[in-house]
DOKELUM-951893 format. One record per residue: residue in one letter; chain; y, x, z of N, C-alpha, C in turn. Coordinates in pm, 1 decimal, m for minus. Example, Ala and Ser with C-alpha at 12.3 -4.5 7.8 and 13.67 -1.06 7.14 Angstrom:
<recs>
<rec roti="A" zaza="A" n_Y="m569.0" n_X="1319.0" n_Z="780.0" ca_Y="m450.0" ca_X="1230.0" ca_Z="780.0" c_Y="m330.0" c_X="1320.0" c_Z="780.0"/>
<rec roti="S" zaza="A" n_Y="m225.0" n_X="1285.0" n_Z="708.0" ca_Y="m106.0" ca_X="1367.0" ca_Z="714.0" c_Y="3.0" c_X="1290.0" c_Z="787.0"/>
</recs>
This chain:
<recs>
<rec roti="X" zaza="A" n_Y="58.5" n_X="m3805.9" n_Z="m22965.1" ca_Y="30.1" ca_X="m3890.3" ca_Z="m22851.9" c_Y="m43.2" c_X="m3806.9" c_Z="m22747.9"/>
<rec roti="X" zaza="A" n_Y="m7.9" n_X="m3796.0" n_Z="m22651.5" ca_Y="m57.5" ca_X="m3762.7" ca_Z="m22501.9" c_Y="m88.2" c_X="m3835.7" c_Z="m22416.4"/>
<rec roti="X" zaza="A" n_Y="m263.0" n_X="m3848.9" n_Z="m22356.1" ca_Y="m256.2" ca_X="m3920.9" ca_Z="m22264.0" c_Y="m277.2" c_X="m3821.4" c_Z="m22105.9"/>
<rec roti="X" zaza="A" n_Y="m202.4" n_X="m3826.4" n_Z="m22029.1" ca_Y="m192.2" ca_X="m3841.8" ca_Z="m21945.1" c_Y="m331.1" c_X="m3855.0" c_Z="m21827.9"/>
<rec roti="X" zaza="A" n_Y="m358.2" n_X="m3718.1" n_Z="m21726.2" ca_Y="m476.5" ca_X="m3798.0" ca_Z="m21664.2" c_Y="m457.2" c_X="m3850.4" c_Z="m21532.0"/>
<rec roti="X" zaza="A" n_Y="m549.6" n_X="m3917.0" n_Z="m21446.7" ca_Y="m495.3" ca_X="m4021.3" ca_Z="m21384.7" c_Y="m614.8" c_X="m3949.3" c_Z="m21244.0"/>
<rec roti="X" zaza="A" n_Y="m557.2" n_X="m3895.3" n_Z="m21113.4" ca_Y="m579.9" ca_X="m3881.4" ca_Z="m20988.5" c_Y="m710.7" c_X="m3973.2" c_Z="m20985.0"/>
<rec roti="X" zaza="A" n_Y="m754.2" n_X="m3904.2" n_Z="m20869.5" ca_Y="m892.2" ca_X="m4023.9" ca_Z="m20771.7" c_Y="m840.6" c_X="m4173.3" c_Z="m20791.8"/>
<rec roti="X" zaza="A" n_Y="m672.5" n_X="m4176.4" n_Z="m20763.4" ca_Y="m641.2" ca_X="m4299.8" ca_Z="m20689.3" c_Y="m598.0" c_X="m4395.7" c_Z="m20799.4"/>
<rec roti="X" zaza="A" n_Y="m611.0" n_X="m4340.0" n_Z="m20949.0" ca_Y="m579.4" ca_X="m4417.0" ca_Z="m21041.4" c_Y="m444.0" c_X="m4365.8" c_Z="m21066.5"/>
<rec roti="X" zaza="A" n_Y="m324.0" n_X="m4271.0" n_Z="m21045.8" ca_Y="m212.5" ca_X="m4237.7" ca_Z="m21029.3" c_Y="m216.1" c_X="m4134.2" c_Z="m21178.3"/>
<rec roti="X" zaza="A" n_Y="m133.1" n_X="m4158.4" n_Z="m21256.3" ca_Y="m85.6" ca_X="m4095.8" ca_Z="m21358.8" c_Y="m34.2" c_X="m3960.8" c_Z="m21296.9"/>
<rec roti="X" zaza="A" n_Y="m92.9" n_X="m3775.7" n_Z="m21329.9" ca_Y="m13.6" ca_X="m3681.3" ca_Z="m21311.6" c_Y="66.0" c_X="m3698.6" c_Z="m21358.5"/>
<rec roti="X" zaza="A" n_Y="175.4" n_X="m3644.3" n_Z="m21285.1" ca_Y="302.6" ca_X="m3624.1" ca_Z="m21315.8" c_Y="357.4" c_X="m3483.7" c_Z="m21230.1"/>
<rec roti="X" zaza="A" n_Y="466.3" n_X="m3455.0" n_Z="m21220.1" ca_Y="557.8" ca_X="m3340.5" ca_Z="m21160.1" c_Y="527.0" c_X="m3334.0" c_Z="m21012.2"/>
<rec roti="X" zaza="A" n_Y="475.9" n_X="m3240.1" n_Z="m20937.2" ca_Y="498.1" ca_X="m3189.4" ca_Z="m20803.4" c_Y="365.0" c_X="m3290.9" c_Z="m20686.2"/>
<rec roti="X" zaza="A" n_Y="252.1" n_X="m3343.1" n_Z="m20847.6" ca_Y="126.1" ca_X="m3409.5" ca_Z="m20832.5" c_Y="72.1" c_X="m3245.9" c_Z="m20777.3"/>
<rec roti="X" zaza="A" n_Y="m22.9" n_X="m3294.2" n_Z="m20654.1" ca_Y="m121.1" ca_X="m3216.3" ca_Z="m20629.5" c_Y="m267.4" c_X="m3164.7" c_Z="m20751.6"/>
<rec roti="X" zaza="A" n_Y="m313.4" n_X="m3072.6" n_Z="m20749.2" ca_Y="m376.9" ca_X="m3017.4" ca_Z="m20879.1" c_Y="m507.1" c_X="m2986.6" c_Z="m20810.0"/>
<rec roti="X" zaza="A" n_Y="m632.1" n_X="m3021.6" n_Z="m20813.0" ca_Y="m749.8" ca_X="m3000.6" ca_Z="m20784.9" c_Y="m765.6" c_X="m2893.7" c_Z="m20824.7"/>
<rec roti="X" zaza="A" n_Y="m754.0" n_X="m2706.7" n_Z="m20789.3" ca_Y="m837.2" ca_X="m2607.3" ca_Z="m20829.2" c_Y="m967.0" c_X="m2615.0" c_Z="m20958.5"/>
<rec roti="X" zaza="A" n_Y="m1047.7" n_X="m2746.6" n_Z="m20922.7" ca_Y="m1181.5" ca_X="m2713.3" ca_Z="m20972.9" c_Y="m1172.2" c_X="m2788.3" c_Z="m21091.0"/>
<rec roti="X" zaza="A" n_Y="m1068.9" n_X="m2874.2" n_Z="m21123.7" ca_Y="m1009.3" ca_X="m2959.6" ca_Z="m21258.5" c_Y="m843.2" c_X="m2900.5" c_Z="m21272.6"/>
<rec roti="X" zaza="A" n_Y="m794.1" n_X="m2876.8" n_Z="m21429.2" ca_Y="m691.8" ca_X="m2822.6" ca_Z="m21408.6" c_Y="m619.0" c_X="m2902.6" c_Z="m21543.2"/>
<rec roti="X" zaza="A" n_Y="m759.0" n_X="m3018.5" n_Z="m21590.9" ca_Y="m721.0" ca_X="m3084.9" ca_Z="m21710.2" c_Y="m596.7" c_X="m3208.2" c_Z="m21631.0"/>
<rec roti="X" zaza="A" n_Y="m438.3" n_X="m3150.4" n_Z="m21728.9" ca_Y="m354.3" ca_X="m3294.0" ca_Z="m21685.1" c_Y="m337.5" c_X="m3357.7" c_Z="m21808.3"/>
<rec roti="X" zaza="A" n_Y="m325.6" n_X="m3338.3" n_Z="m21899.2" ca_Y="m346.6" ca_X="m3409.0" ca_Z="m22018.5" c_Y="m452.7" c_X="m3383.3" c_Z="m22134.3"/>
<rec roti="X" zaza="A" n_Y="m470.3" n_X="m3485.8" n_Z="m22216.7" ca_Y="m559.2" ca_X="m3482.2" ca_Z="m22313.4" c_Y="m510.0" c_X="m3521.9" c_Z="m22475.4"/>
<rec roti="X" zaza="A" n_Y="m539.6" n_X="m3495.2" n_Z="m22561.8" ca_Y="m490.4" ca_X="m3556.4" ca_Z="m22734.4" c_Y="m592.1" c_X="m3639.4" c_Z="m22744.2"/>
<rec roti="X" zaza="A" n_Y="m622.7" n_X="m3738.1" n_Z="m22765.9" ca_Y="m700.5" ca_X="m3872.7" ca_Z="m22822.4" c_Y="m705.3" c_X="m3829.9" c_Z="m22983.4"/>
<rec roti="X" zaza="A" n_Y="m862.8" n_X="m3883.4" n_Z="m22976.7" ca_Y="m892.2" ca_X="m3847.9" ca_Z="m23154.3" c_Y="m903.4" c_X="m3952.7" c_Z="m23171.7"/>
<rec roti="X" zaza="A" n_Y="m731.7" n_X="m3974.7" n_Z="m23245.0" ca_Y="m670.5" ca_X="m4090.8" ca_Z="m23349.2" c_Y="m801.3" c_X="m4121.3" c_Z="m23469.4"/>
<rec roti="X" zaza="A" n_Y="m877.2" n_X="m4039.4" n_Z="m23520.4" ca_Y="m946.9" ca_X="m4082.8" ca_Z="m23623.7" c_Y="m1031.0" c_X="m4235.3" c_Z="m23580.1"/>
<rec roti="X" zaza="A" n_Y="m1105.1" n_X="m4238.4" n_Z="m23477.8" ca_Y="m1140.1" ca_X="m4354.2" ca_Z="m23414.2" c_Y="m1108.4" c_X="m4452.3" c_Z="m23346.5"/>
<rec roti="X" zaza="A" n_Y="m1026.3" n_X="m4535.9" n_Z="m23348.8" ca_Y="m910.8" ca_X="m4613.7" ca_Z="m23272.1" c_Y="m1070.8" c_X="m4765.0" c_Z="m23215.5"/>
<rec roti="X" zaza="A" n_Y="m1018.3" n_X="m4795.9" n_Z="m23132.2" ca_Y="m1054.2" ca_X="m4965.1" ca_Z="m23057.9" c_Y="m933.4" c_X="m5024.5" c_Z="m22989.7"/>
<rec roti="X" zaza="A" n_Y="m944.4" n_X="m5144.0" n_Z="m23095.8" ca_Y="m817.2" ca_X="m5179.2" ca_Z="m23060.6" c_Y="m859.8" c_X="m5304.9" c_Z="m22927.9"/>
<rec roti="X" zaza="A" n_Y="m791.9" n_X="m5308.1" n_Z="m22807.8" ca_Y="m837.6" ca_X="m5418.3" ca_Z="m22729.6" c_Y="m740.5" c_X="m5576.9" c_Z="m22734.3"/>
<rec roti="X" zaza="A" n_Y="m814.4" n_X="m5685.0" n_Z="m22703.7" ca_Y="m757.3" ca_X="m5778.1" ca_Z="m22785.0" c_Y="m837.8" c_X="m5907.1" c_Z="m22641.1"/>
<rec roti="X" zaza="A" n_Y="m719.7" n_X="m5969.0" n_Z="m22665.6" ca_Y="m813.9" ca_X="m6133.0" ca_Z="m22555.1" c_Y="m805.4" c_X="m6236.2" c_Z="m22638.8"/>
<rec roti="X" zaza="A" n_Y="m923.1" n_X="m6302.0" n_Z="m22608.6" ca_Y="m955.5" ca_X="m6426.6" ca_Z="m22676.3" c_Y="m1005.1" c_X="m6533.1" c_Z="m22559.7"/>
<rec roti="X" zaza="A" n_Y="m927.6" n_X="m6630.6" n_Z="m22636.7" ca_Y="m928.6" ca_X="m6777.2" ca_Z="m22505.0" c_Y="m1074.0" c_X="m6834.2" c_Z="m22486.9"/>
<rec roti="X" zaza="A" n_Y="m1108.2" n_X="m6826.4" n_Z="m22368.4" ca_Y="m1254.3" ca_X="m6912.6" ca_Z="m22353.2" c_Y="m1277.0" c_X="m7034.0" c_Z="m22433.3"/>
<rec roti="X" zaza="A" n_Y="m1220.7" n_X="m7116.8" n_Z="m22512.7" ca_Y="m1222.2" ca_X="m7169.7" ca_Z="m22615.8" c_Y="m1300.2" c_X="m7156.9" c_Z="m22746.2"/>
<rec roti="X" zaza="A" n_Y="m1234.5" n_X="m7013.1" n_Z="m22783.3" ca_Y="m1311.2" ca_X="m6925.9" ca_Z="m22898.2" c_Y="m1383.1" c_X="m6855.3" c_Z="m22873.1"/>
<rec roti="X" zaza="A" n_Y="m1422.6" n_X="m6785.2" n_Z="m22713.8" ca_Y="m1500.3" ca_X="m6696.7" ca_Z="m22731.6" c_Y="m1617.5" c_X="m6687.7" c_Z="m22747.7"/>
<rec roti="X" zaza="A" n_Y="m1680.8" n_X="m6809.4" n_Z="m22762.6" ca_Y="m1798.6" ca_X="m6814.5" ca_Z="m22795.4" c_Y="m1861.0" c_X="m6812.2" c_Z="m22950.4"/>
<rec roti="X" zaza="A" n_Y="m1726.7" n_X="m6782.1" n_Z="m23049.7" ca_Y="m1757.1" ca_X="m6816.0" ca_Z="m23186.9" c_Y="m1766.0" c_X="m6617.7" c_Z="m23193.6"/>
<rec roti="X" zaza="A" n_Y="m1752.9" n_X="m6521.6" n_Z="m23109.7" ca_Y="m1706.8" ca_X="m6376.3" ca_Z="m23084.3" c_Y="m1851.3" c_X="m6335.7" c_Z="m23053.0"/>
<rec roti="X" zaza="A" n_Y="m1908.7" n_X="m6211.0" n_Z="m23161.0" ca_Y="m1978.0" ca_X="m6147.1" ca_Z="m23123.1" c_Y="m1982.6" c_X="m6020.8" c_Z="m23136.6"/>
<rec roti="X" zaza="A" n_Y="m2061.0" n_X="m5934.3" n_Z="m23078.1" ca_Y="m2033.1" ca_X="m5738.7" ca_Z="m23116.7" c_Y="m2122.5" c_X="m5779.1" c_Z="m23210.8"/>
<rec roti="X" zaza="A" n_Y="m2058.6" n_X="m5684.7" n_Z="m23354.4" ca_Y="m2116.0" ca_X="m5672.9" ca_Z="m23485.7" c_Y="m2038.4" c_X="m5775.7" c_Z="m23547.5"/>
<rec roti="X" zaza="A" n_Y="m1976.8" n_X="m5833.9" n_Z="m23517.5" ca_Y="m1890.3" ca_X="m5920.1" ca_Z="m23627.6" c_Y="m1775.8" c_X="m5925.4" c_Z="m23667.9"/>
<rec roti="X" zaza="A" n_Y="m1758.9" n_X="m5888.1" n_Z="m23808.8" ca_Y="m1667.6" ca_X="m5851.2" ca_Z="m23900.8" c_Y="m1527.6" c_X="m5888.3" c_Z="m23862.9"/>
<rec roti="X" zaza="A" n_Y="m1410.7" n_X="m5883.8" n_Z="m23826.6" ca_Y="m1334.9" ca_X="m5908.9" ca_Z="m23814.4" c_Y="m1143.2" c_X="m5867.9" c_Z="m23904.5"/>
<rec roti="X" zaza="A" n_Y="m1048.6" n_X="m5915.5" n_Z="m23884.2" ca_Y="m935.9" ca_X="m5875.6" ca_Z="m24019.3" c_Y="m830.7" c_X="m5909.4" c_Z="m23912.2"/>
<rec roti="X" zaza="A" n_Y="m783.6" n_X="m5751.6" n_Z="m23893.8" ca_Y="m652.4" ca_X="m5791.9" ca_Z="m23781.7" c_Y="m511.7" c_X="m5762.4" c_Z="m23859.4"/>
<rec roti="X" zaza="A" n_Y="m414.9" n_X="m5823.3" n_Z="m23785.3" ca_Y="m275.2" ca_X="m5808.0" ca_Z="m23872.7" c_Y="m202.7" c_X="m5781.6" c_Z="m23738.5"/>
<rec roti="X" zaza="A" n_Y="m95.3" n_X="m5649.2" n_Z="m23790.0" ca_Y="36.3" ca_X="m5616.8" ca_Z="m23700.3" c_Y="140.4" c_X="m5637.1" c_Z="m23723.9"/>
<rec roti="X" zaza="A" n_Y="204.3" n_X="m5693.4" n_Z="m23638.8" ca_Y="329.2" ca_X="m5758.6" ca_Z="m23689.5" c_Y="422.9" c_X="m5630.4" c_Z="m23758.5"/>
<rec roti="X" zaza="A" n_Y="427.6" n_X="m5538.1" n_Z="m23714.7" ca_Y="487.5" ca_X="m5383.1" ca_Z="m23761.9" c_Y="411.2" c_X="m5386.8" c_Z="m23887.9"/>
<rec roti="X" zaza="A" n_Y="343.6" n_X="m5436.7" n_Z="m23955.0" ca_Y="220.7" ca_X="m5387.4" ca_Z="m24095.5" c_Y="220.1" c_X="m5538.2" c_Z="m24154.8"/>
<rec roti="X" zaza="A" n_Y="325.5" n_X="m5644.2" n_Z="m24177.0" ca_Y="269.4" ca_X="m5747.5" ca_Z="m24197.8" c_Y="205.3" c_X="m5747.8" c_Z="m24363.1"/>
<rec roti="X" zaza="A" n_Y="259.6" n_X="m5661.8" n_Z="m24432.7" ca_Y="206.4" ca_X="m5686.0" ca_Z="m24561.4" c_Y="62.2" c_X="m5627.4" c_Z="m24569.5"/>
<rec roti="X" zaza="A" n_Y="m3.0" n_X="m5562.9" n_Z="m24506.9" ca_Y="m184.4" ca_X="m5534.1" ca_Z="m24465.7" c_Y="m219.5" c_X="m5553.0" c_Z="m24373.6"/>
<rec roti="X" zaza="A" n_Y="m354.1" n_X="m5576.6" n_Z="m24380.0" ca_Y="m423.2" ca_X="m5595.8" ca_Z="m24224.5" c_Y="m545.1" c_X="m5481.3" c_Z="m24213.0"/>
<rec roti="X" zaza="A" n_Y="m577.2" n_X="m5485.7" n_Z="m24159.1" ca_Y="m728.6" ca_X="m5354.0" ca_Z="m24116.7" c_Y="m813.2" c_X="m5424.9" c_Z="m24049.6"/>
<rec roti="X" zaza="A" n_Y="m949.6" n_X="m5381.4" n_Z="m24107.6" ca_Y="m1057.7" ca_X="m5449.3" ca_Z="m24060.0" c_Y="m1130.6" c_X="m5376.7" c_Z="m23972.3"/>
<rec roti="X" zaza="A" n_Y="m1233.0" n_X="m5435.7" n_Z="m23918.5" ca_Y="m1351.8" ca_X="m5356.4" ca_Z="m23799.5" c_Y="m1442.1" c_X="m5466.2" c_Z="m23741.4"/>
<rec roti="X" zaza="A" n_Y="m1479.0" n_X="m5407.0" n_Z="m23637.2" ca_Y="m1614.4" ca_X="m5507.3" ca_Z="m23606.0" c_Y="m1585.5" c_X="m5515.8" c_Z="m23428.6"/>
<rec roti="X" zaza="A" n_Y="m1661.6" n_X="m5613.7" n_Z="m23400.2" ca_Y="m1642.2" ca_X="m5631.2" ca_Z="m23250.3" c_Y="m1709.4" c_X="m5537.4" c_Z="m23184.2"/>
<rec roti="X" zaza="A" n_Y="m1682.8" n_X="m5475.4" n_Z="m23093.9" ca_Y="m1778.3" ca_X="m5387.9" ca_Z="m23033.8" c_Y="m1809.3" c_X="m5429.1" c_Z="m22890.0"/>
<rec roti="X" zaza="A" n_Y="m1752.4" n_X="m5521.3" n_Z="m22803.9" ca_Y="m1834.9" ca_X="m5573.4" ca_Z="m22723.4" c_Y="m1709.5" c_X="m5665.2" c_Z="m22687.0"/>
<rec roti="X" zaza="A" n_Y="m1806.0" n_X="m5794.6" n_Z="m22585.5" ca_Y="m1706.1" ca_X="m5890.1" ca_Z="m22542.4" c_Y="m1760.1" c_X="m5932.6" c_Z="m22415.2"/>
<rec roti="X" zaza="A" n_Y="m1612.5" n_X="m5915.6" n_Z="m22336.5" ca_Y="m1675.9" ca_X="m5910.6" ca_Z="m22185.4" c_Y="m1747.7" c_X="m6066.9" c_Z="m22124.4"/>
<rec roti="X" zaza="A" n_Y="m1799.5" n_X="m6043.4" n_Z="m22017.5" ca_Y="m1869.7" ca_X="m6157.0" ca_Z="m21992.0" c_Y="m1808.2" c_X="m6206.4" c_Z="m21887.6"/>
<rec roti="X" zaza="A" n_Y="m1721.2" n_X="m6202.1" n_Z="m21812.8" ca_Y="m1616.1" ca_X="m6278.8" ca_Z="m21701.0" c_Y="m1494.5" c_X="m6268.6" c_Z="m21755.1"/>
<rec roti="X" zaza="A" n_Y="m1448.9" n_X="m6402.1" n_Z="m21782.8" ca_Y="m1311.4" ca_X="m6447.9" ca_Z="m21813.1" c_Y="m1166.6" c_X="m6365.5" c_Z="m21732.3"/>
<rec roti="X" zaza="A" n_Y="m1067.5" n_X="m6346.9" n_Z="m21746.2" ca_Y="m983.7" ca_X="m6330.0" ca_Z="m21644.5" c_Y="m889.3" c_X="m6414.7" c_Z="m21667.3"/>
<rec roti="X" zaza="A" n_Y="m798.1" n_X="m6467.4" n_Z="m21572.7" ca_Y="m696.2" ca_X="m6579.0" ca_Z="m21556.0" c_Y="m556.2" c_X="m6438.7" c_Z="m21591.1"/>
<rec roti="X" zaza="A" n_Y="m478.3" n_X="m6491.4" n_Z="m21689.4" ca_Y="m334.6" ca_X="m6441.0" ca_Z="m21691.0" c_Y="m212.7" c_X="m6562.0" c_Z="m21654.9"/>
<rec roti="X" zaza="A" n_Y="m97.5" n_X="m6488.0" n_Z="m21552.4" ca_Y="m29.8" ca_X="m6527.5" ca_Z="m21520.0" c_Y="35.1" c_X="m6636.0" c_Z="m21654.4"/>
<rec roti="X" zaza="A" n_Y="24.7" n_X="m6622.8" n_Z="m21757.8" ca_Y="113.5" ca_X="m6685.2" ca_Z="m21862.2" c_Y="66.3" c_X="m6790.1" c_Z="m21901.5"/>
<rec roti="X" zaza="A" n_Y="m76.7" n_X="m6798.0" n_Z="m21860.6" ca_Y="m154.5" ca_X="m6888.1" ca_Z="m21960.4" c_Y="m250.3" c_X="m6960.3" c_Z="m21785.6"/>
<rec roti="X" zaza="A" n_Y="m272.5" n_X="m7114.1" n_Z="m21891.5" ca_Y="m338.7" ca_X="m7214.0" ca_Z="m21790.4" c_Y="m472.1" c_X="m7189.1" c_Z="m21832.9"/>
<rec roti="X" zaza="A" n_Y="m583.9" n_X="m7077.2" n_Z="m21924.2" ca_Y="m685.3" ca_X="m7083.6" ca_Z="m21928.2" c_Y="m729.8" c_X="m6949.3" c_Z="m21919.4"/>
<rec roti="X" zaza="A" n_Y="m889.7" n_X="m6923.7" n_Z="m21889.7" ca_Y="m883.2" ca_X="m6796.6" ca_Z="m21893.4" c_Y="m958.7" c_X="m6701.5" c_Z="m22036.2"/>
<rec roti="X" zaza="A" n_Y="m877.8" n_X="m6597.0" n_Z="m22023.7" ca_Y="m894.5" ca_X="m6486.9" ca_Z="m22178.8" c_Y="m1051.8" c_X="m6436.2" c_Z="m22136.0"/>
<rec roti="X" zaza="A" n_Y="m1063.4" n_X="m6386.6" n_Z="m22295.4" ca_Y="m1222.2" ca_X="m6233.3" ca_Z="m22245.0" c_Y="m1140.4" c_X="m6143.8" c_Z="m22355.5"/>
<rec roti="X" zaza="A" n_Y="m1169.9" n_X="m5994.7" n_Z="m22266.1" ca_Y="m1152.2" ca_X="m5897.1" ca_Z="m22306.1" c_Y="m1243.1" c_X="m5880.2" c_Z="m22448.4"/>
<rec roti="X" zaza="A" n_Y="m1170.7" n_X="m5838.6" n_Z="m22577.6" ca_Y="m1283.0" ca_X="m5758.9" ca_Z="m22700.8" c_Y="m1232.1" c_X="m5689.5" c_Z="m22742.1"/>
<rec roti="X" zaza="A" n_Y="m1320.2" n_X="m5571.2" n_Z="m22733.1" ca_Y="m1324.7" ca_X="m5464.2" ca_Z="m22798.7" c_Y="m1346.8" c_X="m5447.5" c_Z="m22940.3"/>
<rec roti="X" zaza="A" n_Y="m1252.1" n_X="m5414.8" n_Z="m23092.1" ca_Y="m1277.7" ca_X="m5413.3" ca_Z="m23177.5" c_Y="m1259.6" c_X="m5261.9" c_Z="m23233.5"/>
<rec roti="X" zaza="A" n_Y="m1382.8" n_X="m5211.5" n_Z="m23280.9" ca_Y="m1387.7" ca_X="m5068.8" ca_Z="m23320.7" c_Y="m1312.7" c_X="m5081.3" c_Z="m23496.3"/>
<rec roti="X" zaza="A" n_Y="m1188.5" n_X="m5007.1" n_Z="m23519.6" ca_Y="m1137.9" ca_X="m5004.1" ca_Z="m23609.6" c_Y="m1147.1" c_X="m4948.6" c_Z="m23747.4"/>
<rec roti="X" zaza="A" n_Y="m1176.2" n_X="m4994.3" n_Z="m23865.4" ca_Y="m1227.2" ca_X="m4936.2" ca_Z="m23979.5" c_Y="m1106.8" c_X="m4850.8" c_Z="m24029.1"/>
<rec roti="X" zaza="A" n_Y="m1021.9" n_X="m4907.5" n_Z="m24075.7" ca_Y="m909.5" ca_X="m4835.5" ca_Z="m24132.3" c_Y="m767.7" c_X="m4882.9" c_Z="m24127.0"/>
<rec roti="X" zaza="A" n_Y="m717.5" n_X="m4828.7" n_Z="m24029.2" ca_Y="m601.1" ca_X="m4809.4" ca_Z="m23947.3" c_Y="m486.6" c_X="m4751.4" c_Z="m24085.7"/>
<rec roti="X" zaza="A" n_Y="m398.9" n_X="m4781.3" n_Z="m24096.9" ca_Y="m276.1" ca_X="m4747.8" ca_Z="m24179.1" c_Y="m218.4" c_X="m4607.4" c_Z="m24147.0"/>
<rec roti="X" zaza="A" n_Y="m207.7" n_X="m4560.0" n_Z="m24195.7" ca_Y="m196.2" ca_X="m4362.9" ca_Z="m24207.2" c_Y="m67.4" c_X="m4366.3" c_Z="m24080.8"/>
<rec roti="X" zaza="A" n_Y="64.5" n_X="m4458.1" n_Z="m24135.5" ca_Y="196.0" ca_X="m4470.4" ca_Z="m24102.2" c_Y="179.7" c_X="m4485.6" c_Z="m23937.5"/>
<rec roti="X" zaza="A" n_Y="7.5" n_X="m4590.6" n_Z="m23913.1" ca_Y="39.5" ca_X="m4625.3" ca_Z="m23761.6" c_Y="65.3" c_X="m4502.4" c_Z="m23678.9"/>
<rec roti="X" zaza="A" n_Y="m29.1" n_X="m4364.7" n_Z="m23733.2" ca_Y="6.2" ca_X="m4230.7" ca_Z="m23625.7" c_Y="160.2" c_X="m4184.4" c_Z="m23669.3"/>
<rec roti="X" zaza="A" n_Y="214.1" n_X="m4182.2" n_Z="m23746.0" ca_Y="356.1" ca_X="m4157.2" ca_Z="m23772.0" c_Y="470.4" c_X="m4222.0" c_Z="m23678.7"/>
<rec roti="X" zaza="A" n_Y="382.6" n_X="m4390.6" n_Z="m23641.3" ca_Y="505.6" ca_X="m4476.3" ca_Z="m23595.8" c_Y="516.7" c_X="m4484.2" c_Z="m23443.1"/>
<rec roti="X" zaza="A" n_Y="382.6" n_X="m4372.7" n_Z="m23369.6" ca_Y="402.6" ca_X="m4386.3" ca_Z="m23224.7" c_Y="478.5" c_X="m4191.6" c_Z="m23227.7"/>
<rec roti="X" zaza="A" n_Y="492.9" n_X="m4120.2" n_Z="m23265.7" ca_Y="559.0" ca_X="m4021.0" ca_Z="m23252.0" c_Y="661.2" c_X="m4024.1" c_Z="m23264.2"/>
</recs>
């Protein structure tokens, strides 16, 4: 996995992108060992959501295990999505143990 770095203007480098002399970093490798997975929860529930609390997520790609972790923070302004009549909060869940296969299955 490669991420990609992203201009002043928020713009993903890419090909025939101007190159700042004094930065020459265009991509980076992410250390897979630590994953946060980001996740929305309906203003409904989010008040039952705290950082430090235990949580058990399931991927539909992994349905026979799930991986656990803890909340690591939950934002404090709602945002409205086009799909939905209520609004989500962003949470951050820092991941305990991620399935070996998941780095296999994005390469």
């Amino acid at each position: 996995m490669v991420t990609y770095k992203k201009d002043r203007m928020g713009v993903k480098i890419k090909t025939g992108s101007f190159m700042n002399p004094f930065d020459q970093v265009v991509a980076t490798l992410p250390d897979l060992s630590s994953m946060i997975s980001r996740m929305y929860v309906s203003e409904i529930d989010v008040t039952k959501i705290k950082p430090g609390l235990s949580v058990q997520i399931s991927i539909d790609a992994f349905k026979d295990r799930s991986i656990t972790g803890k909340v690591a923070s939950v934002a404090n302004i709602g945002e409205q999505f086009s799909n939905s009549d209520s609004k989500v909060f962003e949470v951050h869940i820092r991941l305990d143990n991620k399935p070996e296969d998941l780095n296999r299955s994005s390469q």
